[in-house]
C-alpha positions as CSV (number, residue, x, y, z in Angstrom):
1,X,28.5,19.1,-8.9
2,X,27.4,21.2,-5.7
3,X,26.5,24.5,-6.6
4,X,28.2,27.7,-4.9
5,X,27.0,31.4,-4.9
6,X,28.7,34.2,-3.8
7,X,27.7,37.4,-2.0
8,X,30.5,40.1,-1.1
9,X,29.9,43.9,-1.3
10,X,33.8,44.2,-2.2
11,X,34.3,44.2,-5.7
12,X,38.3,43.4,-5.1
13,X,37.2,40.8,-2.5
14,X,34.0,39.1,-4.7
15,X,36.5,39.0,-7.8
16,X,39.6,37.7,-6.4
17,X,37.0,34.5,-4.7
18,X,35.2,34.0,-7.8
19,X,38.5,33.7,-10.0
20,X,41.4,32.9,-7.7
21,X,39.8,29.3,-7.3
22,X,39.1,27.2,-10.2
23,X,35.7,25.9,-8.7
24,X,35.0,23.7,-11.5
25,X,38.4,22.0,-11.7
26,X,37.8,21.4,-7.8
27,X,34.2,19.9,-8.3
28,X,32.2,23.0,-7.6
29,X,29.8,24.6,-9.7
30,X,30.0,28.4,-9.4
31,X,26.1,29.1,-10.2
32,X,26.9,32.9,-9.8
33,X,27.2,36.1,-7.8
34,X,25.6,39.2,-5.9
35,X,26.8,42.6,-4.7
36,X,24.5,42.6,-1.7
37,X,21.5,40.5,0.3
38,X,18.7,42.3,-1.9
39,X,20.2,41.3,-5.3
40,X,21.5,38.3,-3.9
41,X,18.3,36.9,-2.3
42,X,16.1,36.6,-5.9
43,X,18.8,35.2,-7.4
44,X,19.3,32.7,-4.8
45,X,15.7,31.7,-5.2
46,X,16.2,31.0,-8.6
47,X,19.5,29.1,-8.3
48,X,18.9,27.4,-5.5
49,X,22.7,27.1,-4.9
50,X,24.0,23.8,-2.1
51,X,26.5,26.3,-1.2
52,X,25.9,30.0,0.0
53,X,29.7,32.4,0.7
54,X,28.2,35.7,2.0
55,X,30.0,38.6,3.7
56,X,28.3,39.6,6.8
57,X,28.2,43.4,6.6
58,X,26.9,44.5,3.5
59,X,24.4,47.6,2.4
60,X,20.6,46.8,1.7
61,X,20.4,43.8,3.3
62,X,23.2,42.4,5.5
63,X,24.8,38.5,5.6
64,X,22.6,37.9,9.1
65,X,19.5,39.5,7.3
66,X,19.9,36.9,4.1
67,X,20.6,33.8,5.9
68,X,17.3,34.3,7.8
69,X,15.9,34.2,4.6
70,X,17.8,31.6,2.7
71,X,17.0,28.9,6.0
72,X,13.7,29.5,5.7
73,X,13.2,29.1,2.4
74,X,16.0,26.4,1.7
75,X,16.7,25.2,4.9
76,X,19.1,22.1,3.4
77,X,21.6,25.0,1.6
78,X,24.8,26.0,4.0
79,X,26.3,29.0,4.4
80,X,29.7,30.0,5.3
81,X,29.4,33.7,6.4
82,X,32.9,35.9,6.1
83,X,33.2,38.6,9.0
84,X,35.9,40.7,10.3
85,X,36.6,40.7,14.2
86,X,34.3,43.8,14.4
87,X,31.7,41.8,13.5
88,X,32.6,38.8,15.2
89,X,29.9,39.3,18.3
90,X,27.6,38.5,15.1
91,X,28.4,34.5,15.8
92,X,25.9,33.8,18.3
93,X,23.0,34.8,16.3
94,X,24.5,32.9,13.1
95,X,24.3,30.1,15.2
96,X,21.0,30.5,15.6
97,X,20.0,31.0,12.0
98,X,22.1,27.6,11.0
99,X,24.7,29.1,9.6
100,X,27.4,26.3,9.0
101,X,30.4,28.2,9.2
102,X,31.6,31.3,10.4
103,X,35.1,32.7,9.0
104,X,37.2,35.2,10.5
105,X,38.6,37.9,7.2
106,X,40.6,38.1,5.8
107,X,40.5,34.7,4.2
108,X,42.7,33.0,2.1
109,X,41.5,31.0,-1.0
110,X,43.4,27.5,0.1
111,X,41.3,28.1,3.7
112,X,38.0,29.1,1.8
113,X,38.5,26.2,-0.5
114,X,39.1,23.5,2.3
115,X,35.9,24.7,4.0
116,X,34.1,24.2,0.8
117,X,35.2,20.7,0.5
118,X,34.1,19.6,4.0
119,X,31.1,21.5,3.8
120,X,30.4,19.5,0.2
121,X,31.4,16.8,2.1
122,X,28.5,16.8,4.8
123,X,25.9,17.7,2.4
124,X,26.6,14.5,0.2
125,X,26.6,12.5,3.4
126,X,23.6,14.0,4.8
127,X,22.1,13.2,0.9
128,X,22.9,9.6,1.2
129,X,21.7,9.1,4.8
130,X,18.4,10.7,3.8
131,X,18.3,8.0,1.0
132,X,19.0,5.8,3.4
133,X,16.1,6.6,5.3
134,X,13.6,7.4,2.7
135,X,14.0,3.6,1.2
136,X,14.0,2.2,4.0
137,X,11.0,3.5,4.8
138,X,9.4,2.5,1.1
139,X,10.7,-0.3,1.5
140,X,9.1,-1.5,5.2
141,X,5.4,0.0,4.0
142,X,4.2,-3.2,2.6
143,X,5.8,-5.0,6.1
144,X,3.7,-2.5,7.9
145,X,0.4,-3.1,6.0
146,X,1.2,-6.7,6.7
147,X,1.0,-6.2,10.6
148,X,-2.0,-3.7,10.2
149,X,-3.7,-6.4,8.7
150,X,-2.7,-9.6,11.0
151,X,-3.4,-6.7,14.2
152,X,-7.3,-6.5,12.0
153,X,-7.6,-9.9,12.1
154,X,-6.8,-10.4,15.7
155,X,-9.5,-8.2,16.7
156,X,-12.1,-10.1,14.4
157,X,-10.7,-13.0,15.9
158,X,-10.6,-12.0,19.2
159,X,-7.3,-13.5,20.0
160,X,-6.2,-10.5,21.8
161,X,-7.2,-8.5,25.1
162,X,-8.0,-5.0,24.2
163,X,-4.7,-3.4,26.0
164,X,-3.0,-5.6,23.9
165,X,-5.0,-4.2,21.1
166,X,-4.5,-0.8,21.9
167,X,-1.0,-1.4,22.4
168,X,0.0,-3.2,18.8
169,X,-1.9,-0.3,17.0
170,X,0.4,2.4,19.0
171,X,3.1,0.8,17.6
172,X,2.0,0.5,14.3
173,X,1.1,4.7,14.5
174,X,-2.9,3.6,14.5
175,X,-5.1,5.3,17.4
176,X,-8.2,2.5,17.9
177,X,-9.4,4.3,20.5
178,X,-13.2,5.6,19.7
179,X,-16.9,5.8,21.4
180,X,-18.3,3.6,18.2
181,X,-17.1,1.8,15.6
182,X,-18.2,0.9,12.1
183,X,-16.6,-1.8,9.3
184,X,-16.9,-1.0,5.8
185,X,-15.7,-3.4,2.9
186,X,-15.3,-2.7,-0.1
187,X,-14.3,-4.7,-3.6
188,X,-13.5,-3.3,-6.9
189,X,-12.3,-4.8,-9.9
190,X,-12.9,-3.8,-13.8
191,X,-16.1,-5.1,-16.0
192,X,-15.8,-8.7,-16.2
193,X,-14.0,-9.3,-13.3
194,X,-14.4,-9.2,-9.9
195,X,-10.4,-9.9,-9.0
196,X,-9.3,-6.5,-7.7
197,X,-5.6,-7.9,-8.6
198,X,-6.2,-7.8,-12.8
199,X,-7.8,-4.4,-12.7
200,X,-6.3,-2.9,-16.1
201,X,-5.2,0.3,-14.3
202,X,-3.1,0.8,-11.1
203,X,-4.0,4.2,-11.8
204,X,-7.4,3.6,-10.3
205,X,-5.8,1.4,-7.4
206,X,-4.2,4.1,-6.1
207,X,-7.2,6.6,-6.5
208,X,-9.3,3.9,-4.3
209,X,-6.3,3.5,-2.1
210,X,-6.0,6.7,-1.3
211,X,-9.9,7.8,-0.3
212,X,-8.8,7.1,3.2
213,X,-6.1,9.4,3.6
214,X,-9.0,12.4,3.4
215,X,-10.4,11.7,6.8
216,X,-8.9,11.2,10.6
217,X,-11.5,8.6,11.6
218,X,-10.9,6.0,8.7
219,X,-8.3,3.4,9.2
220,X,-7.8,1.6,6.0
221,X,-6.4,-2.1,5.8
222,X,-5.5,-3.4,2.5
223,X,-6.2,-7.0,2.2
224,X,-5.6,-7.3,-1.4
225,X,-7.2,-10.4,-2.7
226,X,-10.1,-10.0,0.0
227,X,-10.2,-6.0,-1.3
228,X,-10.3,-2.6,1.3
229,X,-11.6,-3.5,4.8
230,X,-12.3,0.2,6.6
231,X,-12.7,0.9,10.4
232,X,-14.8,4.5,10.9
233,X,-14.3,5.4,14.3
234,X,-16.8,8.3,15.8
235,X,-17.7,9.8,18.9
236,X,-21.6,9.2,18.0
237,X,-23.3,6.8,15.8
238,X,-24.2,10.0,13.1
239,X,-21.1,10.8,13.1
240,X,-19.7,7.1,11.4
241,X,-23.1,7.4,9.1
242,X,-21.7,11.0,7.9
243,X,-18.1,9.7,7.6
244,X,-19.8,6.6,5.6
245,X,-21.6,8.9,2.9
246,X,-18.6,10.9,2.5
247,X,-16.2,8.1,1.3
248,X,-19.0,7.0,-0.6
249,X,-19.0,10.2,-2.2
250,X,-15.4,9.9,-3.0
251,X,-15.6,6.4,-4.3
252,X,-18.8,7.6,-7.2
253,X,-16.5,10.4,-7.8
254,X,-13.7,7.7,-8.8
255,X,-16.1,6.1,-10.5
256,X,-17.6,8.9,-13.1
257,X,-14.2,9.1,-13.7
258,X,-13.2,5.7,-14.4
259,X,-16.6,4.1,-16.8
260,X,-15.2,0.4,-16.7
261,X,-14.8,0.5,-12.7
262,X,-17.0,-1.8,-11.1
263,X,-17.4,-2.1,-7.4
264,X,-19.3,-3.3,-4.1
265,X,-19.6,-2.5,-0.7
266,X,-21.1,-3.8,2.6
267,X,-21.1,-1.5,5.7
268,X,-21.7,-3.4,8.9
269,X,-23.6,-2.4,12.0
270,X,-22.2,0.1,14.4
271,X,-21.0,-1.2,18.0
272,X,-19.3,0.5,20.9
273,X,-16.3,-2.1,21.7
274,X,-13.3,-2.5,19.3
275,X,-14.2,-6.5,21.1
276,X,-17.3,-6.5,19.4
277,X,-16.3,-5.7,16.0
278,X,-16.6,-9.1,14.8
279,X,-20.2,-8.4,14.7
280,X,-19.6,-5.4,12.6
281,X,-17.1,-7.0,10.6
282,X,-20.0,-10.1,9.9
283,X,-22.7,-8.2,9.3
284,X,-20.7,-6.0,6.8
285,X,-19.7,-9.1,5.1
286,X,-23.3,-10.0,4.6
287,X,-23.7,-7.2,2.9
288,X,-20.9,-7.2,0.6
289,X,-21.8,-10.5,-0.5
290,X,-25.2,-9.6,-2.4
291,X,-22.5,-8.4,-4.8
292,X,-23.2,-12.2,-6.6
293,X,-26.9,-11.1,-6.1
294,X,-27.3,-7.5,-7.2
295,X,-25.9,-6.2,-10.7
296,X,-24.9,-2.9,-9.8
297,X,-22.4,-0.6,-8.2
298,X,-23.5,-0.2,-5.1
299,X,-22.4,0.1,-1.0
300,X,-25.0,-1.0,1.3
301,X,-25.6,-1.3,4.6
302,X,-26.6,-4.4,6.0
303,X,-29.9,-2.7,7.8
304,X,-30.4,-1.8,3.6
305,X,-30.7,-5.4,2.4
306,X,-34.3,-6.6,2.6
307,X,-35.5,-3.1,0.7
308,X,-32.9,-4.2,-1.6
309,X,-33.4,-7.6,-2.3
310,X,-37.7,-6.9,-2.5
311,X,-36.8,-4.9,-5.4
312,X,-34.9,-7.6,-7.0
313,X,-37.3,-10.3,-6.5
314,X,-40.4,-8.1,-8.0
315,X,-37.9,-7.1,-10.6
316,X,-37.0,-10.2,-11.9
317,X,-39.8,-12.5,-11.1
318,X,-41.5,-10.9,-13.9
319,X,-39.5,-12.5,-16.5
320,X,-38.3,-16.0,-16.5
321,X,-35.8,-15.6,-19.3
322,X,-34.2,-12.3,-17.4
323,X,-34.2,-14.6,-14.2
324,X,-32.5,-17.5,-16.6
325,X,-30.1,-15.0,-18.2
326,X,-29.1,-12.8,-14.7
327,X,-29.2,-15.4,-12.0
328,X,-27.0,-17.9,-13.6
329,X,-24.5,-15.6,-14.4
330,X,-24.3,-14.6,-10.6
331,X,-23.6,-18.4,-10.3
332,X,-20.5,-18.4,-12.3
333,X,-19.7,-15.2,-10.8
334,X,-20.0,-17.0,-7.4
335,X,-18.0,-19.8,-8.7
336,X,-15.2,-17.8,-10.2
337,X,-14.4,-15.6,-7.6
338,X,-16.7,-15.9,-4.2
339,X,-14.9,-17.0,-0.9
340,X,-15.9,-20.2,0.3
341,X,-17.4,-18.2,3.5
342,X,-19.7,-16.3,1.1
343,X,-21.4,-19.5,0.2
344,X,-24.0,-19.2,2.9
345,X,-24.6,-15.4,2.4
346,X,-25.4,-16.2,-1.1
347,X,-27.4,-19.6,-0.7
348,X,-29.6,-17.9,1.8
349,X,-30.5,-15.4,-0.6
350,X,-31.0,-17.4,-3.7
351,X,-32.6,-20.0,-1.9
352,X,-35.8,-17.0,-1.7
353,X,-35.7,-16.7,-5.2
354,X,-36.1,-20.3,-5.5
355,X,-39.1,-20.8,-3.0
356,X,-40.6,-17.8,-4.9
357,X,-40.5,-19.4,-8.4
358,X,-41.7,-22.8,-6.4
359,X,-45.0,-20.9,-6.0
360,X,-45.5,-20.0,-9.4
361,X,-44.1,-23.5,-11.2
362,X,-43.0,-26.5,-10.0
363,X,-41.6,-26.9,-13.9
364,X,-39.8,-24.2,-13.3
365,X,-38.4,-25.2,-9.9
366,X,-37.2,-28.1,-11.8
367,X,-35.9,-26.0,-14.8
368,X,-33.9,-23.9,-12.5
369,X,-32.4,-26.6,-10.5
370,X,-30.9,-28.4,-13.5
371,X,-29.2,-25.3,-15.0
372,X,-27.6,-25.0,-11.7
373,X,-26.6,-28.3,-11.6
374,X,-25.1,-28.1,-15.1
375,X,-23.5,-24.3,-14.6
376,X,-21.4,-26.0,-12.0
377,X,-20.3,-29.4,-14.1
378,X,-19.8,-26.7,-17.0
379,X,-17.4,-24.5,-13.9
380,X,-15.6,-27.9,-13.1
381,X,-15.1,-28.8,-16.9
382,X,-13.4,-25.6,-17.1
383,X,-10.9,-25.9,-14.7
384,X,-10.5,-29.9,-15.5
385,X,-12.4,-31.1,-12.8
386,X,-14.8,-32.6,-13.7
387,X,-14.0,-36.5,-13.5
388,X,-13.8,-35.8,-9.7
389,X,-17.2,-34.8,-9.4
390,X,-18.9,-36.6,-6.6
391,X,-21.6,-39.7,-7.5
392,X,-23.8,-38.7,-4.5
393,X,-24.4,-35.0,-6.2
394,X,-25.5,-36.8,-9.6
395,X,-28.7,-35.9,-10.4
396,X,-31.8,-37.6,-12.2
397,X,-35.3,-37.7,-12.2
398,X,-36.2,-39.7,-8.9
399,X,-33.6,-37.1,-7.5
400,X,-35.0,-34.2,-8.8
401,X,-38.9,-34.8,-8.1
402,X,-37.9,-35.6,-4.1
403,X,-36.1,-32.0,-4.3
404,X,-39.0,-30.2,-5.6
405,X,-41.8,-31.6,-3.3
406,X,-39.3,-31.2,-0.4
407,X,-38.3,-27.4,-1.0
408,X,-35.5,-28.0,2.2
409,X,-33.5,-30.3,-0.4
410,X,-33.1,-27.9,-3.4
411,X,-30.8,-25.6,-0.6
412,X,-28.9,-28.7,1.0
413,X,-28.2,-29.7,-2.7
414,X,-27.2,-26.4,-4.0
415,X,-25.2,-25.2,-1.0
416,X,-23.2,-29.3,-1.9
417,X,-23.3,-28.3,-5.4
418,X,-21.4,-25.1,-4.6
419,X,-19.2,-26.0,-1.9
420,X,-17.7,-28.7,-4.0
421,X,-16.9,-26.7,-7.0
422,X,-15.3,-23.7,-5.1
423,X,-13.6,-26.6,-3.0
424,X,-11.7,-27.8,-5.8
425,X,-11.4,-24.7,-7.4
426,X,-9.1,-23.4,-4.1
427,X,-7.6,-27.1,-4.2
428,X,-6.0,-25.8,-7.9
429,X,-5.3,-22.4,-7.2
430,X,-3.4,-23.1,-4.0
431,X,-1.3,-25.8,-6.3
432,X,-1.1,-23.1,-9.3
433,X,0.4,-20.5,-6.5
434,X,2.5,-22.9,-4.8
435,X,4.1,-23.4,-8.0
436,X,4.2,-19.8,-8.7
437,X,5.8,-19.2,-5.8
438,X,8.4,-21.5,-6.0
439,X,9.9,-19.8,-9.2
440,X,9.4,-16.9,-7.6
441,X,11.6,-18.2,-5.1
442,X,14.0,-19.1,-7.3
443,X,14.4,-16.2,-9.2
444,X,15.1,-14.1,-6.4
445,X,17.1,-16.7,-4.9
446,X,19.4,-16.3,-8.5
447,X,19.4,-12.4,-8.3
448,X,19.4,-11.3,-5.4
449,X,22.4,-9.6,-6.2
450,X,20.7,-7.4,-8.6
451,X,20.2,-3.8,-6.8
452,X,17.5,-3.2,-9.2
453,X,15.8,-6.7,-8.1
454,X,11.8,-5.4,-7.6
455,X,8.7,-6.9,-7.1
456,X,7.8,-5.7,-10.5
457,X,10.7,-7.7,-12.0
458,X,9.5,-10.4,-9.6
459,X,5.8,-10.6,-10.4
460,X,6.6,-9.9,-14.4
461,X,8.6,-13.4,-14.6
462,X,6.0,-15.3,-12.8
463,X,3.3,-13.4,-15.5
464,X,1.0,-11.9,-12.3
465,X,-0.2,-8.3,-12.0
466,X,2.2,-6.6,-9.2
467,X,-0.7,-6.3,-6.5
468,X,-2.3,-9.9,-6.8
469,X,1.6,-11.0,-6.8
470,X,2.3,-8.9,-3.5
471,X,-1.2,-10.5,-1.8
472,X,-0.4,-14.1,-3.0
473,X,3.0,-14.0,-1.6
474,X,2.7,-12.9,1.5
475,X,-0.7,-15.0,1.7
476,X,1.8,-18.3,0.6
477,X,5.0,-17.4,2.3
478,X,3.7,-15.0,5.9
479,X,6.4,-12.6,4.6
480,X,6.2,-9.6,2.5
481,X,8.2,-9.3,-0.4
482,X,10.4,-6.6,0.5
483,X,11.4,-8.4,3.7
484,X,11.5,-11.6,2.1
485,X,14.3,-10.2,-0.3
486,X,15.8,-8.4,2.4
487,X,16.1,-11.3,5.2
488,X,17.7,-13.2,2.3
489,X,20.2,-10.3,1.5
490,X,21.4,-10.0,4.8
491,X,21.3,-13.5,5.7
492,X,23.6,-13.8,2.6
493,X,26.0,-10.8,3.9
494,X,26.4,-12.5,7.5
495,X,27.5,-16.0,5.7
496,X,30.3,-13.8,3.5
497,X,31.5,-11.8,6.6
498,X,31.9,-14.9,8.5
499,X,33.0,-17.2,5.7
500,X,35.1,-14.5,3.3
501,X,38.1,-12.2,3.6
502,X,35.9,-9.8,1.2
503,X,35.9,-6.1,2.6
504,X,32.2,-4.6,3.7
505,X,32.0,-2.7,0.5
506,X,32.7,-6.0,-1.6
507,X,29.6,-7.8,0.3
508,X,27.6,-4.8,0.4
509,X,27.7,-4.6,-3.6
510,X,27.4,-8.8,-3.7
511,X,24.5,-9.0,-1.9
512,X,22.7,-6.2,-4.1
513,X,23.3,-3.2,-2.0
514,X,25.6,-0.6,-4.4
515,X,25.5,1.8,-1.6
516,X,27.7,0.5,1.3
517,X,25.9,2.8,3.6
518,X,22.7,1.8,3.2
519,X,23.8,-1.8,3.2
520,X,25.6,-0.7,6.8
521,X,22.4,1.0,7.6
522,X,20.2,-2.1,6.8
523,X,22.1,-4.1,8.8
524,X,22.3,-2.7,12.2
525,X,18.6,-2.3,11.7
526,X,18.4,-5.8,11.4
527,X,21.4,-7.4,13.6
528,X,21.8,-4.4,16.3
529,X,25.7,-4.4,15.2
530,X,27.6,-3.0,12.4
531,X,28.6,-5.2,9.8
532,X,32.3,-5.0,11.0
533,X,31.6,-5.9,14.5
534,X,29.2,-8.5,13.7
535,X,32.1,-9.8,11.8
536,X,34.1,-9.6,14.8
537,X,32.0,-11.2,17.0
C-alpha cells in the first residue's frame, strides 16, 4: 500500500481527514500526521510517505516552505497542497516546486479521496515504466558490450575509416577521440588455471571489472574468453604511462586481497592514430604471451621483455632439473589454454632457451626435445587424440640427431608439434560447444515462457560457469544471450497476434513477459508499432 501523511494546522480539519476516510479499507496506508511544516518535515524524513496532504498556510513553516523541502529531498513523493482562495495566488509557485495537485478548501473527503486514487494511480504507473526502463537497460548491457567489442575489432582490423570509427563509438556513448593511444591486456584466472571463465569467485570478476570505471581515459572491452582488452587514451605519452601504473596499482590491490588470483598483462606501444592501433594491440599481445614463459603475476610492457626474459634465462639455466620441472609445465600450460596465434610469441621465446642449452649439451638438446615431443602425445592422449597424430611428426633417432646438428629444425618441429595439438584441441572444443549450445538452444526454446528464464538458469543446465557461458554463446551464435531470448520472445508474440484471437495481455504472459507493459514496451522497441497495431497491420 502507498503511504499518505498528513499536515493541517486545524485540529477539526486534520481529525475529520485522518478518520472520515477509511484509508486502509481504500488501499492507503495512513503512515501518520503533523500540526505544522517543522514537525511535519522530520517526520517525513523518517516515513518517507508516496503521498504528502499539506495545508498551505500553517505557523512555523508553511505548505510552500515544506514542499521545497520534501522535492528536494524526495523528489518521487506527491503532494496535494489544500488552500483557501486567499491563498490561491500561491499556485504558480507550487507549480514550480512540483506540487501535483492544488485543492481549493474547503474539501470534501469523497473529492480528497478521488485525488488520492489518481494520484496513487500515476505513481504505480510511473513505478512500472521505470521498471520498464531499468530492465531494459540491464537487459541490453551485454548487447552493448557485444558491439563495443565487434567496433574493437574493427579498428585492429582496420575494416573501418576512422569517421566511421568515431562515429560507431558516439553511438555506443564511447569518446575515441585522443592525441595517443595505448592497449593494455590483461588475463586473470585462479591458481591452476588460466580460463578467466572457471575463476571460483565472480566476486573477484567484478572487482577486475570494475578498475576501469575509476578513470576517464580507460575504455574497457570485455572479451571474456580472450580476458580485458583496455584502450588508455592521453594527451601525452606520460600521461598513458601514469594511467598504466595506476590500474596496475588497482589490480595488486585486488590481488593482496584475493591470495589465489593469478594474472598477466602485456601493455603495447604507444601510437598517435586510433588507425594504428593494431600495432599497439600486437605488440601488447607479445607481451601478454610470456604469461606461458614467466611464472609470476606480472603486467609488462613490451619495451620490458628482453630485461625480463635475461633474467629468466640466467635464472634457470642454472639448473637443469628446475628447467625440466618449470619449462614443461609452461608447455602444458601452452597446450591447455594458449590461442593458436600465441604459438609464435611463445616458440620464439623458447626456441632461445633451447639454442642456449645447445651450447652447453647437445644430450641435453636431445633430452629436452623428447620431453616435448612426449608432453604433447601425453596432451593428445588426454583429450583422445592421440591415434590422429600425424606419421610425418614421429620421432626417432635418425630424426632426432638431424634436429640437433641443424638447430633451425628443433623450432620448425616444435612450432608442428604445437600447432597440431592445439589444432585438434580447438577441433574438440568447437564440437563440445556446438553441442552445448544446441541444448542450450533447446532449453530456452522449451521455456521461454518462463519470466524468470536467466542466463544463470541457462548456463546451470548446460553445467558452464555464467561468464564462459555468456562468451561461448555469443562467440557460437553472433548474438548475446539476452537478445537471443528476447528476438525469440517477440518473434513468438508476432506469430500469436497474427495467428491467435488471444488478447495482448494473454501473449504478453505466454511469451514470458508477466508485465503487459513491459512486454508493450519491448515491442515497439523492437517493431516501431504497438502490439495492437502491429496486429492490425
Amino acid at each position: 500500500m502507498l503511504k499518505v501523511f498528513l499536515v493541517e494546522d486545524e485540529y477539526v480539519a486534520r481529525e475529520g481527514i485522518k478518520n472520515n476516510i477509511d484509508w486502509a479499507e481504500e488501499g492507503f496506508d495512513f503512515c501518520g500526521d503533523a500540526a505544522d511544516g517543522e514537525l511535519a518535515y522530520p517526520i517525513i524524513q523518517s516515513k518517507k510517505p508516496d503521498i504528502i496532504i499539506t495545508d498551505i498556510k500553517m505557523p512555523f513553516m508553511n505548505g510552500l516552505e515544506l514542499s521545497r523541502l520534501v522535492k528536494k529531498e524526495l523528489p518521487e513523493t506527491k503532494i496535494i497542497i489544500l488552500s483557501g482562495y486567499e491563498e490561491f495566488s500561491y499556485a504558480q509557485e507550487a507549480i514550480k516546486i512540483g506540487v501535483t495537485e492544488y485543492l481549493l478548501k474547503p474539501v470534501n473527503s469523497s473529492e480528497l479521496l478521488k485525488t488520492a486514487k489518481r494520484i496513487r494511480d500515476q505513481i504505480l504507473l510511473e513505478r512500472i515504466e521505470k521498471q520498464n526502463i531499468e530492465q531494459f537497460k540491464k537487459e541490453m548491457e551485454e548487447h552493448i558490450e557485444d558491439k563495443k567489442c565487434k567496433l574493437f575489432n574493427n579498428i585492429i582490423e582496420g575494416s573501418l575509416s576512422i569517421a566511421k570509427i568515431l562515429e560507431k563509438g558516439k553511438e555506443l556513448d564511447l569518446d575515441l577521440s585522443a592525441q595517443h593511444y595505448k592497449i593494455m591486456l590483461l588475463k586473470y584466472y585462479t591458481d591452476g588455471n588460466i580460463d578467466a571463465s572457471s575463476l571460483e569467485s565472480e566476486d573477484i570478476i567484478k572487482k577486475l571489472n570494475n578498475i576501469s570505471a575509476f578513470f576517464d581515459n580507460i575504455i574497457q572491452f570485455d572479451r571474456a574468453i580472450e580476458g580485458i582488452t583496455l584502450l588508455i587514451k592521453g594527451d601525452t605519452i606520460e600521461q598513458l604511462d601514469e594511467l598504466c601504473k595506476e590500474y596496475i596499482s588497482k589490480v595488486e590491490t585486488v590481488s593482496a586481497c584475493h591470495p589465489s588470483l593469478r594474472y598477466f598483462g602485456g601493455i603495447g606501444k604507444p601510437v598517435s592514430r586510433l588507425t594504428n592501433l593494431s600495432e599497439s594491440y600486437e605488440s601488447a599481445a607479445r607481451a601478454i604471451s610470456y604469461r606461458f614463459i614467466l611464472n609470476k603475476n606480472a603486467i609488462i610492457s613490451y619495451n620490458e621483455l628482453s630485461s625480463y626474459i635475461s633474467f629468466e634465462y640466467n635464472r634457470f639455466l642454472l639448473n637443469c632439473d628446475e628447467f625440466d620441472n618449470i619449462q614443461f609445465k609452461k608447455i602444458e600450460s601452452l597446450l591447455k589454454n594458449g590461442r593458436s596465434e600465441e604459438i609464435s610469441f611463445f616458440i620464439d621465446e623458447f626456441y632461445e632457451y633451447i639454442v642456449k642449452i645447445r651450447s652447453k649439451s647437445l644430450l641435453l638438446t636431445q633430452y629436452i626435445i623428447m620431453n616435448i615431443y612426449f608432453t604433447v602425445l601425453s596432451f593428445l592422449k588426454e583429450i583422445g587424440e592421440s591415434e590422429m597424430f600425424p606419421k610425418d611428426l614421429l620421432i626417432d633417432t635418425v630424426k632426432l640427431n638431424e634436429m640437433v646438428y641443424d638447430i633451425r629444425k628443433v623450432k620448425d618441429y616444435i612450432r608442428q608439434l604445437i600447432t597440431v595439438a592445439i589444432d585438434r584441441r580447438d577441433i574438440i572444443s568447437t564440437k563440445r560447444y556446438q553441442s552445448v549450445i544446441q541444448r542450450a538452444k533447446e532449453y530456452i526454446n522449451n521455456h521461454y515462457s518462463d519470466e524468470n528464464l536467466s542466463l544463470n538458469e541457462v548456463a546451470s543446465f548446460v553445467n558452464i560457469s555464467p561468464s564462459h557461458f555468456s562468451a561461448v554463446f555469443s562467440r557460437e551464435t553472433g548474438s548475446s544471450f539476452i537478445k537471443y531470448l528476447t528476438d525469440l520472445r517477440l518473434n513468438k508474440a508476432k506469430e500469436l497476434l497474427k495467428c491467435s484471437d488471444m488478447s495482448c495481455s494473454e501473449i504478453s504472459i505466454a511469451v514470458g513477459y508477466k508485465d503487459p507493459h513491459y512486454f508493450s514496451y519491448l515491442f515497439k522497441k523492437a517493431q516501431n508499432c504497438s502490439p495492437k497495431q502491429y496486429r492490425s497491420l
